[in-house]
N, C-alpha and C positions, 0 to 999 in steps of 0.2 A: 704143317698138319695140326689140326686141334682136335683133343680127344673128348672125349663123351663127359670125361670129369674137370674140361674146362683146363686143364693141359694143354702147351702146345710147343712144338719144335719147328726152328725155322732152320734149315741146313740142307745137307746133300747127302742121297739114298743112293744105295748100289747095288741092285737084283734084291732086293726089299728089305735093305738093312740099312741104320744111321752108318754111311762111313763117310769120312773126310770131316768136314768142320761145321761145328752146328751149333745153334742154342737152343736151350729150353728150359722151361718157367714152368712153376709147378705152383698150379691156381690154391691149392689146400693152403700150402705154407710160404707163399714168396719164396723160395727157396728156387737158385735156378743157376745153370751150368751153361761156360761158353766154351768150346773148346775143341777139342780131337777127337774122335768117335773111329772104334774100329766094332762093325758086330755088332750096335745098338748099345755096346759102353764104354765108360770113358776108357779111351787110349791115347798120349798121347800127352800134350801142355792143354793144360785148360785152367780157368778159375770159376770156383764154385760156392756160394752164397751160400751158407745155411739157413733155416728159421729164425736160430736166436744173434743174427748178425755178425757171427764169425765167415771169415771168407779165409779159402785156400790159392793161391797161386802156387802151380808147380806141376809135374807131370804124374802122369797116371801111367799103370800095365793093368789092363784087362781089369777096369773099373776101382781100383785101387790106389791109394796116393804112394810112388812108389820112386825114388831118388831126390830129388831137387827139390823145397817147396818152401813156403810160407806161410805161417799158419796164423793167424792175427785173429784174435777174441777180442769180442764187441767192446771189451773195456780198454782195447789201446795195447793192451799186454802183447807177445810175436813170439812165433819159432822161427829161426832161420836155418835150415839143416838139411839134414837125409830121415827118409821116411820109408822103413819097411812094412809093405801089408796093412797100410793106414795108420802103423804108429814110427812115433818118433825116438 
């Protein structure tokens, strides 16, 4: 699907929702997510690009970085850990 603001998701819907596994790119900021989808958000293992070149592997609950993950900033520096409600 590509959206009006040049967005687009390539993956799998279910009765009109992102569920099972998908990507999407986000035309503003290259920022863009591959991963698990329950609901239209992340649920699930994905890795997600930021703007300023940090990228996370690890999983998600209901759009949030939440257990397992990696968090790597664009300068090389890493987390390796557990992550509650998006913090570490």
């Amino acid at each position: 699907m590509i959206f009006s603001d040049g967005d687009y998701f390539i993956g799998e819907w279910s009765e009109g929702y992102v569920n099972g596994k998908g990507d999407y790119f986000s035309s503003k900021d290259g920022c863009s997510y591959k991963g698990e989808w329950k609901d239209n958000v992340y649920d699930g293992y994905g890795e997600e690009v930021m703007a300023d070149g940090s990228i996370y592997k690890g999983t998600y609950v209901i759009g949030k970085k939440e257990g397992k993950g990696i968090f790597s900033w664009a300068d090389g520096s890493y987390y390796d850990g557990e992550f509650v409600q998006n913090n570490f």
